[in-house]
C-alpha positions in Angstrom: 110.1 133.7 50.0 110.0 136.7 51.9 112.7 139.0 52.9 113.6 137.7 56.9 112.5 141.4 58.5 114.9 142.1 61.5 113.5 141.0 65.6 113.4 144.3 67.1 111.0 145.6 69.4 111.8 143.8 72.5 113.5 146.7 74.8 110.1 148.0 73.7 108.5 145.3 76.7 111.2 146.3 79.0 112.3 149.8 80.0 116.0 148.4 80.6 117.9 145.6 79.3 119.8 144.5 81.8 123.4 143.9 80.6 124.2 140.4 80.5 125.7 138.6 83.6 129.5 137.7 83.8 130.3 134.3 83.9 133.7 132.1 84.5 134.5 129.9 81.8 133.0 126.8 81.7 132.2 124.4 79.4 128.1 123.5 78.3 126.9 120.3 78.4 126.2 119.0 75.6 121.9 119.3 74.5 120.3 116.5 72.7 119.4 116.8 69.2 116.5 115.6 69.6 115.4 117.6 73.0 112.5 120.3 72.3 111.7 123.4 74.7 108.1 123.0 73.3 105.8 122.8 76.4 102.2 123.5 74.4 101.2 123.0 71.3 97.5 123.7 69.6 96.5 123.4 65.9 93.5 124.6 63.8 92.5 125.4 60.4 93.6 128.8 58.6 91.5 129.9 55.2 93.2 132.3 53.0 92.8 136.2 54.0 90.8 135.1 56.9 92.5 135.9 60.6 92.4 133.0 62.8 92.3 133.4 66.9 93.7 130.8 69.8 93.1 132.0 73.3 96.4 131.7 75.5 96.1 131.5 79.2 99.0 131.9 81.6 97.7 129.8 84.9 100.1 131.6 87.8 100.5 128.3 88.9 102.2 127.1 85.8 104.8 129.7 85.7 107.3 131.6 87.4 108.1 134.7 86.4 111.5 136.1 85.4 113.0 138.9 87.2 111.1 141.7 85.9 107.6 140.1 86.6 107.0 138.4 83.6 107.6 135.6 80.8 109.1 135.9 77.0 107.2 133.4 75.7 108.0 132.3 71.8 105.9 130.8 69.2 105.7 129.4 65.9 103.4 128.8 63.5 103.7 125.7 60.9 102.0 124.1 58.7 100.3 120.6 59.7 102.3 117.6 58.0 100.2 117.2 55.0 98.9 120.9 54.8 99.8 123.3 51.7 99.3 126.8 54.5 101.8 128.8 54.2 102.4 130.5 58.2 101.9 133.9 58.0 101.0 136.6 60.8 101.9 135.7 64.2 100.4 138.5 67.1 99.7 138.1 70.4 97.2 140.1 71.7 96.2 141.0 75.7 92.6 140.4 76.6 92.8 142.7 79.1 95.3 145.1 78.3 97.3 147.3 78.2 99.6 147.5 76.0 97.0 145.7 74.0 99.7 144.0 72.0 102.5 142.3 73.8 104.8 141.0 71.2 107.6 142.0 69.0 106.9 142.0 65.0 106.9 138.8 63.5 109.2 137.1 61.8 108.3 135.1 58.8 110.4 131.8 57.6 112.5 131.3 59.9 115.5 129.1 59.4 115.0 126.2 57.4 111.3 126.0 57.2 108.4 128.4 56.2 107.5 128.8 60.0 106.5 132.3 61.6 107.7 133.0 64.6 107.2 136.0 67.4 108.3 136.6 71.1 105.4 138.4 73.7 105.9 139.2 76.9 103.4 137.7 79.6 102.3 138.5 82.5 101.4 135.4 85.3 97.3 135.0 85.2 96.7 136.7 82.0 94.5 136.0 79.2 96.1 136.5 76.0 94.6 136.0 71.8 97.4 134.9 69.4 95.8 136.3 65.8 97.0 134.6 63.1 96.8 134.5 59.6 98.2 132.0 56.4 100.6 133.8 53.9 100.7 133.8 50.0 96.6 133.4 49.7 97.0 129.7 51.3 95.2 127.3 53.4 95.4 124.4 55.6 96.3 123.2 58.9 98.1 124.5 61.3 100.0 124.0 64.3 101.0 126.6 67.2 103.7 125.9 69.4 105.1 128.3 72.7 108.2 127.3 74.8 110.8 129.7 76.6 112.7 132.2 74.9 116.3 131.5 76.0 115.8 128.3 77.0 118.6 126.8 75.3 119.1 123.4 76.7 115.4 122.5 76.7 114.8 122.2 80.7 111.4 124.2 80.7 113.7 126.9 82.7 115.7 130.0 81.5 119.1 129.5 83.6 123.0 130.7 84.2 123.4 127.1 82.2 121.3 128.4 79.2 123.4 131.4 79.0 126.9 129.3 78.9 125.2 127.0 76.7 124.4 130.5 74.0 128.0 131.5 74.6 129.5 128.3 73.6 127.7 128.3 70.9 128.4 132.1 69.5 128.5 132.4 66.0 127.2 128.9 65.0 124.5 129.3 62.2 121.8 127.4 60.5 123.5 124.2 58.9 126.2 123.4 61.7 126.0 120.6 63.3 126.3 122.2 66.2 123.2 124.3 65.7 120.6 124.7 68.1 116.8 126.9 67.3 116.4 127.0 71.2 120.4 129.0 71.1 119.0 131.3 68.4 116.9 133.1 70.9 115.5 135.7 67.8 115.4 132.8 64.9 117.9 134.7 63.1 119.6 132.1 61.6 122.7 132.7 63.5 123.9 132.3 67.4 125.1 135.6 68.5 125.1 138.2 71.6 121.7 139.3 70.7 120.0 135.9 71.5 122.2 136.0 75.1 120.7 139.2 75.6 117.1 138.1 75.1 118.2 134.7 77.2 119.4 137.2 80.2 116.4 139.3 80.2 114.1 135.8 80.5 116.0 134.7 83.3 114.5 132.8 85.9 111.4 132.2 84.0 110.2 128.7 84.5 107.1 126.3 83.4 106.1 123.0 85.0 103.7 122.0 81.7 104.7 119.6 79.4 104.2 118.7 76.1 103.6 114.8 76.2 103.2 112.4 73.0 100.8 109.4 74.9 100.2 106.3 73.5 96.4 106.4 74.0 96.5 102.3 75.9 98.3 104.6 78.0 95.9 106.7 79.1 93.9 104.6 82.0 90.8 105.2 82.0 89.3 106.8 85.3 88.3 104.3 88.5 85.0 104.6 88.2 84.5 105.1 84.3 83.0 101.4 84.6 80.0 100.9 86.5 77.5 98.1 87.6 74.0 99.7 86.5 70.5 97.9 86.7 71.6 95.7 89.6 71.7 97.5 93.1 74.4 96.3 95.4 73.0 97.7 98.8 69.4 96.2 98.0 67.4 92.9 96.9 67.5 92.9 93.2 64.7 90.3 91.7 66.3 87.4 90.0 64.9 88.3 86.9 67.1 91.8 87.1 69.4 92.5 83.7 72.7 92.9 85.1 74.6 95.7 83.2 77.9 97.7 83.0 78.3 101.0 81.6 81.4 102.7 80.7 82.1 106.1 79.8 85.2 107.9 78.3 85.6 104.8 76.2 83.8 102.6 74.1 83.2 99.0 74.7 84.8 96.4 71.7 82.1 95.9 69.7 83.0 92.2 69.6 80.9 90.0 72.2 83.2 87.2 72.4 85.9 90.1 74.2 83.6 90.5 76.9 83.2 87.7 79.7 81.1 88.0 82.3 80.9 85.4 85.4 79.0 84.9 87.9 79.8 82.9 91.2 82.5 81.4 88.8 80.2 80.5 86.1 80.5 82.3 83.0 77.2 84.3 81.4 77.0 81.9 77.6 77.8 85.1 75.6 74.2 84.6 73.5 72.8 86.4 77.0 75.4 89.2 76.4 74.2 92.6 74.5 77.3 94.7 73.6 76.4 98.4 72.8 78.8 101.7 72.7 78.7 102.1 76.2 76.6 99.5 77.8 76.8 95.6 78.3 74.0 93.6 79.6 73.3 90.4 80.5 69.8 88.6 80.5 68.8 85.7 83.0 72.5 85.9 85.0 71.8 86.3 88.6 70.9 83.6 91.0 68.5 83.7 94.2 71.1 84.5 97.2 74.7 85.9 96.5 76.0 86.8 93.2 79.8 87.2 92.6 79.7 89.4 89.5 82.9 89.4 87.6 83.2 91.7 84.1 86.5 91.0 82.3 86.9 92.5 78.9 88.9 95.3 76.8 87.3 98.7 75.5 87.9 100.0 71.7 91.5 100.3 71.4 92.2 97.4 73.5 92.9 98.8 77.0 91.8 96.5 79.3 88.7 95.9 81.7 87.7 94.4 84.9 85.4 95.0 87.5 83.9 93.1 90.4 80.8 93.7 92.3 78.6 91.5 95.0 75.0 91.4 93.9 72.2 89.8 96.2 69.0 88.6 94.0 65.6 86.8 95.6 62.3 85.2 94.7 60.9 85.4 98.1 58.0 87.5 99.2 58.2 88.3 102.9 55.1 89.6 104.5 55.7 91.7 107.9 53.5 92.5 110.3 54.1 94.6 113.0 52.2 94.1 116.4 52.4 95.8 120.0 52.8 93.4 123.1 48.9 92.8 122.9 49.7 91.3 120.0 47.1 93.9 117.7 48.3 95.3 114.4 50.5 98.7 114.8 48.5 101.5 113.3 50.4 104.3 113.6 53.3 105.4 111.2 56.0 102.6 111.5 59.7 102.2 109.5 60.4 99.2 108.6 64.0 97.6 107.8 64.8 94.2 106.2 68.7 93.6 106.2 70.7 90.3 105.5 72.7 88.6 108.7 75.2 88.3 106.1 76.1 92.0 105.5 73.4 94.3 107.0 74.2 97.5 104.5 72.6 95.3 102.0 68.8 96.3 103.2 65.6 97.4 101.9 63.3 100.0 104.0 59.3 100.5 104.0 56.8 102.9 105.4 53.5 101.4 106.7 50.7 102.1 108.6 48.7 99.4 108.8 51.0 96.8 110.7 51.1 94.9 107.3 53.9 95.2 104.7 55.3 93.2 101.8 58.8 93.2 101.0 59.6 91.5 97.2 62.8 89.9 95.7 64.2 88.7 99.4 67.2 86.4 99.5 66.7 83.1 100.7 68.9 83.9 103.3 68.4 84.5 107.5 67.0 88.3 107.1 67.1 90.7 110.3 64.0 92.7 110.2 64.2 95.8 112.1 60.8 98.0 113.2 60.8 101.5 114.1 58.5 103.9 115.8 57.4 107.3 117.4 58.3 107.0 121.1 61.4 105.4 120.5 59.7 102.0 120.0 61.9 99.0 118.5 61.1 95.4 117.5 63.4 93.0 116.0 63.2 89.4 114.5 65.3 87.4 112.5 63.5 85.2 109.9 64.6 83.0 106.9 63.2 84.7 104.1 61.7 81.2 102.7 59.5 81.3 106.0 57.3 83.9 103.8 56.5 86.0 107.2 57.3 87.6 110.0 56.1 89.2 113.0 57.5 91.9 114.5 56.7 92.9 118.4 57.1 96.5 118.4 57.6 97.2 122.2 57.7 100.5 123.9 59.0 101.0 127.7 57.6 98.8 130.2 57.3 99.7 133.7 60.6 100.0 135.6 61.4 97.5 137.7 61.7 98.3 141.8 64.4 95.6 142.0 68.0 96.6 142.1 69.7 93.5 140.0 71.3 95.3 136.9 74.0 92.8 138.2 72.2 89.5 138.5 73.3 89.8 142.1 69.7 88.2 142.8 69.1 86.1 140.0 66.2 87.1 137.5 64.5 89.0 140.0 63.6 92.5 137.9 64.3 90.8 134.5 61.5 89.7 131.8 63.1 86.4 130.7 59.3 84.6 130.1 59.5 80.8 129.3 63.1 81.5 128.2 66.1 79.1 129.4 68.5 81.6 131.4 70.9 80.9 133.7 73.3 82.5 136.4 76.7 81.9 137.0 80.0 83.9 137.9 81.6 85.8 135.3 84.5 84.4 133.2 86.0 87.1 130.2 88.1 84.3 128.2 86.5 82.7 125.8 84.5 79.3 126.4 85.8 76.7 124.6 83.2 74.1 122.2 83.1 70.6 122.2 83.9 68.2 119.1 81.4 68.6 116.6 80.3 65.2 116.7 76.7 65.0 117.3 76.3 68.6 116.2 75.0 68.4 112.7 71.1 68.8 111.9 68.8 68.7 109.1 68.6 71.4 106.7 66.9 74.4 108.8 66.8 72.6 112.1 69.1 73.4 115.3 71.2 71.6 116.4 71.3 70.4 120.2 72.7 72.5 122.9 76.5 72.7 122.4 78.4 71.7 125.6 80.5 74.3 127.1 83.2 74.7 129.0 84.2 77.9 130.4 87.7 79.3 131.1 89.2 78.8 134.3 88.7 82.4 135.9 91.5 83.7 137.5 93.4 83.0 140.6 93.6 85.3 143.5 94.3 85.1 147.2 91.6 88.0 147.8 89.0 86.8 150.0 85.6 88.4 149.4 84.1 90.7 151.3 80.6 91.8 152.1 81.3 95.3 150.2 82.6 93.3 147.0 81.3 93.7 143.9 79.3 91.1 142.3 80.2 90.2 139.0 77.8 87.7 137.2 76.6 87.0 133.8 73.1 85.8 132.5 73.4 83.5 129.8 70.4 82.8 127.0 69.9 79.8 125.7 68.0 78.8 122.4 69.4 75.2 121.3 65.6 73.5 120.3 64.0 76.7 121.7 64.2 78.7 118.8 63.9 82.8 119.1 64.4 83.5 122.4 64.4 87.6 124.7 64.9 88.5 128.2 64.3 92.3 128.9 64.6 94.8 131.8 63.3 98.4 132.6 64.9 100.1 135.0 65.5 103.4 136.2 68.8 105.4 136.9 69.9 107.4 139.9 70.2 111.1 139.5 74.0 111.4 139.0 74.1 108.8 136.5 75.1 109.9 132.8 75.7 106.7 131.0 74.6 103.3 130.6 76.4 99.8 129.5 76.0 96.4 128.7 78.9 94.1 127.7 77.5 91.0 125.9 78.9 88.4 123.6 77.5 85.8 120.6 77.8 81.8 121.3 76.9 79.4 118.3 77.5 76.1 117.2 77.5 77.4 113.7 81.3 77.0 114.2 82.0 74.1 114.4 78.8 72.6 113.0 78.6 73.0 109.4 76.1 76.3 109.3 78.9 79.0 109.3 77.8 81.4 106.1 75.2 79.4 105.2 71.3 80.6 104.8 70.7 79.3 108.0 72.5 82.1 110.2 72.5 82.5 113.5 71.8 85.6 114.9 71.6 87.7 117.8 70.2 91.4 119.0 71.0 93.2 121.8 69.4 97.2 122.3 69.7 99.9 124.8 67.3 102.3 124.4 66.5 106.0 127.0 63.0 106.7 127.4 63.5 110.4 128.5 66.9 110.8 126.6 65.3 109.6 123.3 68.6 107.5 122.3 69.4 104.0 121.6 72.3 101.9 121.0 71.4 98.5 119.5 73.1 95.7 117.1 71.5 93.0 115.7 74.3 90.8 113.7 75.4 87.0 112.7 78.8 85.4 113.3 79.4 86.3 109.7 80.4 89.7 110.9 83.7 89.9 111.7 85.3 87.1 111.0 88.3 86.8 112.9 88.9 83.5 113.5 92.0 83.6 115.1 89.9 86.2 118.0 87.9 83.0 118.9 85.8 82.5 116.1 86.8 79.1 115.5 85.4 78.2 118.9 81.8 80.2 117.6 81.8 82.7 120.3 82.7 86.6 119.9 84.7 88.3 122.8 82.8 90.6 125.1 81.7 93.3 123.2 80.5 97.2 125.0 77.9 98.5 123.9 77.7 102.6 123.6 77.0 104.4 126.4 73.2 105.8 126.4 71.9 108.2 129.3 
């Protein structure tokens, strides 16, 4: 063993030591045996008469200072358990510099152990080397360690309680019970005024890292370290689509039968199920229509596994063609959009220029299909996707019409409602209520009769009208055994007008008829579009969306909803 050398030096980091504060007696708490002022620890390999090098960085953010602008930082070198190295050489060098070295000389074997140890003095966001080499032509593993010089009670902060902690402790040396490394500031073996000294120079120093031992099932795994893969959840997947998961920052359990996969409550039989590293896939799982995809398993070293996803598959081919109000095939660039009533972010979107398009893997499900154009041209028609095809009227601006009835003050006049069953009548804003049910139920993709309504009582009021009174009327649209049905208007504005709006609300007997989230959707569009402005405002959407029932839902109608303004 080596002769302990004496730990001198450090007034060498510092051009005064400042004398050490007085304190009033007091009495320390007591420090658990057990506590450690280790906040970082790094190990490596050292070979015999070879100099190893760890890089030590001080993040400003990780420490404050003490008084003097910087930290006494200690560390020791040991051996791994299991390794025959023998610490040696323990020097902490400054990247940047100067002084290029920055610690006091090393001490070898300190108390107890075989360990080297050294205290440096760093500076907030420097870059530091620790060099170090093994002792008595040895090899092996080693592990570095840095905590607080002076930080006697192992809080990660150098303190007035650190320094009543050292003086309780004054002459206690290696073997007492009462002995504590973090009080024996310089490792000498023995608690004394020097190790206060060192303690008051560090004062205020702080550190908010830790040293944690994890269990590694306690590590979660990040949010999205599993993923759905293969299958898209925003498009039309076909059937035939391998569903799969991958997972990263973890491995999968190797073992199929820890991996269960369902689908719309049905579990995948596990000979569909390929287990790799960091992949699972499953063959022949999805369905045409909705698919309620539910993983459920654990990774390598058990930590569990779950993840959900909505996955919409189809065997339907749905050819689109695109027309003008002549009825001939649209030429010119058009954008075409083909979106379920049941969630319209679940799309898929095509270029064509030949009025023709074919869109694969379509749900059988009541599709909204959506055409775009130069000139601020739309066309919309809803379609159920087992139809096979669609046309699409693209329409541009019609003339305006000379009639002043953007309030139905005068009936239709001024409104394009064709063949289409409209009618007239006084505005009510509650909400109309249905009938019973009875009699409402069709056959599979038929509609059913025309529900009866009854609309809510409009309020009273002792206000007798007047020829100056507004006129307040609503035009309703009726479809029940008409199928798709429009009414349109073109109009102009007068000069000082900036904004546009139409309030209109969704009737169905979907609720309560049977059809509510079925494939058979009812629909409805309603657009707003600016010929000279260039904007629009449009929605095309299903009772599916909301579904607040308790807002009037139950009755199948939606409240009166704005649209957005459009000049």
């Amino acid at each position: 063993m080596r002769r302990a050398r004496p730990l001198i030096g450090l007034a060498a980091l510092c051009l005064v030591i400042p004398a050490a504060p007085a304190l009033a007696a007091t009495t320390a708490e007591p420090v658990d045996a057990a506590a450690s002022a280790i906040y970082s620890v790094s190990g490596g390999e050292l070979t015999a008469g070879q100099q190893g090098s760890v890089p030590f960085t001080v993040a400003a953010d990780d420490y404050t200072p003490a008084g003097h602008g910087r930290m006494l930082i200690g560390f020791t070198l040991d051996a791994a358990p299991g390794s025959a190295l023998d610490p040696g050489m323990i020097v902490v060098r400054s990247k940047s510099g100067p002084p290029p070295y920055v610690s006091v000389p090393w001490r070898a074997d300190t108390p107890g152990s075989k360990s080297s140890f050294t205290v440096a003095a760093l500076a907030p966001g420097g870059a530091y080397d620790v060099l170090l080499r093994s002792d008595r032509n040895t090899s092996g593993a080693y592990q570095l360690s840095a905590f607080l010089a002076g930080d006697a009670n192992a809080d990660f902060q150098v303190d007035q309680d650190d320094l009543v902690l050292i003086d309780s402790l004054a002459g206690t040396a290696y073997g007492a019970p009462a002995y504590s490394p973090w009080a024996d500031v310089d490792r000498s073996g023995r608690i004394n005024r020097f190790d206060r000294i060192v303690a008051a120079l560090n004062l205020g120093a702080a550190t908010r890292l830790r040293l944690t031992v994890e269990n590694p099932l306690d590590e979660a795994l990040p949010a999205d370290a599993l993923a759905l893969t293969g299958a898209a959840p925003d498009g039309f997947n076909a059937v035939s689509t391998p569903v799969a998961f991958s997972l990263s920052g973890a491995q999968f359990h190797d073992d199929p039968a820890e991996m269960a996969l369902t689908v719309n409550g049905h579990r995948v039989p596990a000979d569909r199920i390929a287990v790799e590293a960091h992949r699972v896939t499953a063959t022949s799982a999805l369905t045409d229509g909705r698919n309620e995809l539910r993983l459920a398993g654990v990774d390598a070293i058990g930590r569990p596994l779950y993840h959900t996803a909505t996955v919409w598959a189809g065997a339907n081919t749905l050819r689109v063609d695109v027309v003008d109000d002549t009825g001939a095939p649209v030429t010119d660039p058009v954008t075409v959009r083909v979106s379920l009533t049941d969630d319209q972010d679940v799309f898929t979107e095509d270029a064509t220029s030949t009025g023709h398009l074919t869109v694969p893997n379509v749900p059988s499900r009541t599709v909204l299909v959506k055409a775009t154009a130069s000139g601020n041209r739309q066309g919309v028609a809803g379609v159920y996707a087992g139809d096979g095809s669609v046309r699409v009227t693209l329409l541009g601006f019609a003339p305006p019409s000379t009639v002043a009835n953007n309030d139905f003050s005068q009936g239709t006049a001024g409104w394009n409602t064709g063949t289409a069953p409209v009618t007239i009548a006084p505005h009510v804003e509650g909400i109309p209520s249905l009938a019973t049910a009875d009699g409402l139920s069709a056959q599979r993709g038929q509609r059913a009769a025309t529900p009866p309504m009854t609309p809510a009582t409009p309020p009273a009021t002792d206000a007798k009208p007047t020829p100056s009174s507004i006129v307040d009327n609503d035009l309703t649209l009726g479809t029940a055994g008409e199928g798709e049905q429009s009414v349109s208007r073109a109009f102009t504005t007068d000069a000082d007008v900036t904004a546009v709006r139409v309030r209109y609300r969704f009737v169905t007997s979907e609720v309560p008829g049977g059809w509510f989230g079925s494939e058979f959707n009812d629909y409805f569009r309603v657009s707003l579009r600016s010929q000279q402005g260039g904007g629009s405002s449009a929605e095309a959407n299903s009772l599916t969306i909301p579904t607040d029932k308790s807002g009037g839902f139950s009755s199948g109608a939606r409240p009166w909803i704005p649209s957005s303004d459009r000049t």
